[in-house]
C-alpha positions in Angstrom: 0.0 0.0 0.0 1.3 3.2 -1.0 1.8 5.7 1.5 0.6 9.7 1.1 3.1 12.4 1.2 2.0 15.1 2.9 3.1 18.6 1.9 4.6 21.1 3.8 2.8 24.4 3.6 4.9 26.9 1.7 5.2 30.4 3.0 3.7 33.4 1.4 6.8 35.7 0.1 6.3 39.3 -0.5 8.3 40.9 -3.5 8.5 44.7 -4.1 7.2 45.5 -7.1 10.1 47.0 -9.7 9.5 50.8 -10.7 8.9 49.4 -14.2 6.7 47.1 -13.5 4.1 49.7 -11.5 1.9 50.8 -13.9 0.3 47.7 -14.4 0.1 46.7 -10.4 -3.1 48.6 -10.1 -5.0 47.6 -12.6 -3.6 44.2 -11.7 -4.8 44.0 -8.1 -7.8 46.5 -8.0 -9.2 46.1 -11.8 -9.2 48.9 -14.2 -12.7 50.5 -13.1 -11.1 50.1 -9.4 -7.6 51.0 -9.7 -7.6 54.6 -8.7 -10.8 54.4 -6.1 -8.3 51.2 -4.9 -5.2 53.3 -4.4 -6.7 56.5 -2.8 -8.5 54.4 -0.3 -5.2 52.5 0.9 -4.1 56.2 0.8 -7.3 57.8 2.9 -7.2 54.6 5.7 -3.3 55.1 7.1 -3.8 58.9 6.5 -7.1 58.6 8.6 -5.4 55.7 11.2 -2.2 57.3 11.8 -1.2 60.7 13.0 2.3 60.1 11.9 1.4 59.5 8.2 1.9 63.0 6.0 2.0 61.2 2.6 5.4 60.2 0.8 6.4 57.0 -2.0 4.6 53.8 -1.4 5.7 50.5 -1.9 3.9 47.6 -4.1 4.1 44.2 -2.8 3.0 41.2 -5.3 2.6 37.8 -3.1 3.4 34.2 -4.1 0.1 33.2 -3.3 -1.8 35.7 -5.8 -2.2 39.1 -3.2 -0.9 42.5 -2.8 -0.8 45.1 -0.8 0.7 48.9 -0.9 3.6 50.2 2.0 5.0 53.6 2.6 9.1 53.5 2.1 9.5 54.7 5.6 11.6 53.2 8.4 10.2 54.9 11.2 7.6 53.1 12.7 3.8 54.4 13.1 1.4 54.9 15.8 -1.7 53.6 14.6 -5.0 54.3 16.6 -8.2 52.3 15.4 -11.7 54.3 16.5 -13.7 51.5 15.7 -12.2 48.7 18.1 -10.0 50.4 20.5 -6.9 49.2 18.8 -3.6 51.7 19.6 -0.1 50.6 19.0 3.2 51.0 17.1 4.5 49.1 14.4 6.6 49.7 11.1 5.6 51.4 7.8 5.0 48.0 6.3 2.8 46.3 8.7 1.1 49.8 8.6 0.4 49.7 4.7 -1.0 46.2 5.0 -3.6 47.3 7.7 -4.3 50.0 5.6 -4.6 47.7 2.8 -6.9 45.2 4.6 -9.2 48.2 5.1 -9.5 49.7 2.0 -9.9 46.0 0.8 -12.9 45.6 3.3 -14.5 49.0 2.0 -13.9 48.5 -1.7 -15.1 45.1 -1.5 -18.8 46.1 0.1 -19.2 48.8 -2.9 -18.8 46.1 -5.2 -20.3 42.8 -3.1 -22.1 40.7 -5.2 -20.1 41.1 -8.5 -16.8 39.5 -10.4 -14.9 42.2 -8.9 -16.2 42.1 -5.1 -15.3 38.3 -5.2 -11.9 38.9 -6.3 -11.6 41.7 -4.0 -12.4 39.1 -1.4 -10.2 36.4 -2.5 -7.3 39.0 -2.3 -8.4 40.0 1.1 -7.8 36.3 2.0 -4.6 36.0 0.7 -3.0 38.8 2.1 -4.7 37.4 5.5 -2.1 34.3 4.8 1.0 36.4 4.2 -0.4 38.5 7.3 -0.6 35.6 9.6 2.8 35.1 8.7 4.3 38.3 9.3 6.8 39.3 12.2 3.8 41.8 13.7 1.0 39.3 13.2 -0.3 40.0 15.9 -0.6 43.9 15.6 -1.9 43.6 12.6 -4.6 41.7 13.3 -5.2 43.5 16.0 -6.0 46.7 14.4 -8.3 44.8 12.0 -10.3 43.0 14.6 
């Protein structure tokens, strides 16, 4: 009798998009109807959750497992303060941009619920849960989304 092989589960890697290859993230990730609506609200969210956000270059992030998400090239950390569920903490530009991601994910995806785009929206919300889940600040992150 042959015996199954279980898999290892293989970790979801972030890579930074190159400048070239920009142009066509957007339309990539949030659709060409969403693209813009997409990037303002990642934009709006971290300029609305943190104090210590005053605009600047952001970062695109493609994931191995299909996902995205937007960053701010900053090494400073941020304080991010979260009306909604009492969240308040610190934690780096990157973790930052993927909460800020998550919510304009969340928001995007309810104009759209119920259509092609709102179930891709959802399915990308998903995968950048996974990369989340495996991030060094996990647990802030999911904090702040909670």
């Amino acid at each position: 009798m042959a015996q199954s092989k279980t898999q290892e589960p293989t970790a979801v890697v972030a890579n930074l998009v190159a400048e070239g290859d920009r142009l066509s993230f957007l339309p990539t990730f949030f659709g060409q109807q969403l693209m813009m609506r997409g990037e303002t609200l990642v934009f709006n969210w971290l300029d609305r959750l943190s104090e210590d956000y005053n605009g600047g270059y952001w970062h695109f992030y493609r994931l191995s497992n299909g996902g995205f998400y937007l960053a701010p090239d900053s090494d400073k950390s941020m304080r991010i303060s979260v009306e909604g569920n009492g969240f308040d903490g610190e934690m780096s530009a990157d973790a930052a941009g993927i909460v800020a991601t998550f919510f304009a994910l969340s928001q995007l995806t309810g104009a759209v619920q119920g259509t092609e785009a709102g179930d891709t929206l959802i399915d990308r919300y998903f995968f950048l849960s996974d990369f989340a889940a495996e991030h060094v600040e996990a647990g802030l992150i999911f904090r702040a989304i909670d």
